[in-house]
C-alpha positions in Angstrom: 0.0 0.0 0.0 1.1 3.5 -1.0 1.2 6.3 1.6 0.4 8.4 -0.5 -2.5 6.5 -2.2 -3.5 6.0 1.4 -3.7 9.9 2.4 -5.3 11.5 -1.1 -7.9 9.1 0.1 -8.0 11.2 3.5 -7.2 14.8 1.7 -10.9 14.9 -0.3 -13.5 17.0 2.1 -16.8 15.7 2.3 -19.6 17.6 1.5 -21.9 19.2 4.0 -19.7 18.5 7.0 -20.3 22.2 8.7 -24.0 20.8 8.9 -23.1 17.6 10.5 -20.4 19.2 12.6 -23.3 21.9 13.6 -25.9 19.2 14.5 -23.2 16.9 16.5 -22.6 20.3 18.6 -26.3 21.2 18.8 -26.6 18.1 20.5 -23.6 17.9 22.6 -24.8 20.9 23.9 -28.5 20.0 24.4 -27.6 18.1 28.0 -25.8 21.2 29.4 -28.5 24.0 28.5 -31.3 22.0 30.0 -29.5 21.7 33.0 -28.6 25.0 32.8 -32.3 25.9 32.1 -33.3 23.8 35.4 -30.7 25.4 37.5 -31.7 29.1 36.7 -35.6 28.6 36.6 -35.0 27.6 40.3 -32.8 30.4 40.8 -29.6 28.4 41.6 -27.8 30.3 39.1 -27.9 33.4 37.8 -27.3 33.6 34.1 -25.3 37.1 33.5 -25.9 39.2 30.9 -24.5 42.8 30.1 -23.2 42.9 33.7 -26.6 41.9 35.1 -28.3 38.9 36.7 -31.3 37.3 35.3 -33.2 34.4 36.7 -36.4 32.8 35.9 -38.1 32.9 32.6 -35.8 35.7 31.8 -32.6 33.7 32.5 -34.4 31.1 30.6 -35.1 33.3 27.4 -31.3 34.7 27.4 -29.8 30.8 27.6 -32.5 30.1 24.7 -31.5 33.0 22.4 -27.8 32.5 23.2 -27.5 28.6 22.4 -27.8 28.5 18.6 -25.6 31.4 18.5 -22.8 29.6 20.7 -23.3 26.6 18.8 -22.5 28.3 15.6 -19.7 29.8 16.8 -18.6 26.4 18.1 -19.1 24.8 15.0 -17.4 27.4 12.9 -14.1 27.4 14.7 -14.4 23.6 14.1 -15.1 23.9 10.7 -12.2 26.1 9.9 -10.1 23.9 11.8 -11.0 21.1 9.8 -10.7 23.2 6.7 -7.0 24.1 8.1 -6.1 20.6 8.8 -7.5 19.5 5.2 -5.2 22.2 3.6 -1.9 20.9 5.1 -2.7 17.3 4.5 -2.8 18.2 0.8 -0.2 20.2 1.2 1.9 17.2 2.7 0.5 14.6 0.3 1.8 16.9 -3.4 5.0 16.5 -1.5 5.4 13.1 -1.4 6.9 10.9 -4.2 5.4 9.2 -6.6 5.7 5.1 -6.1 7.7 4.3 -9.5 
């Protein structure tokens, strides 16, 4: 087997992947806003915002609106890293020698 048969299999991104790496981190993140969601409807923890302290449905509404927005930024920085690591792979595999 040739490495470098082996990694140009590797190099090739596959399409859609932001979407699947944005619904694996929607979900990862799922378990932590509902517990987040129980602990400041109970008012066990304040959820700050602009340098103030909201609890209840208010906390509640401000973890809501704030999720998809951390998610995307989340699964940007993942994506570009991805993107990144792609880029050098191919990078590293036109550099290789051809098997004669």
């Amino acid at each position: 087997m040739n490495l470098k048969n082996t990694l140009s299999n590797y190099s090739a991104k596959p399409n859609s992947i932001f979407k699947k790496i944005f619904v694996t981190f929607s979900f990862a993140y799922l378990p932590f806003l509902i517990l987040f969601v129980i602990l400041v409807s109970f008012g066990l923890m304040p959820v700050n915002f602009n340098n103030e302290d909201f609890n209840g449905i208010k906390g509640v509404a401000v973890l809501v609106c704030f999720a998809p927005i951390f998610t995307f930024m989340f699964s940007a920085f993942a994506y570009l890293w991805f993107v990144f690591g792609n880029f050098v792979l191919k990078l590293f595999v036109t550099l290789l020698p051809d098997k004669k």
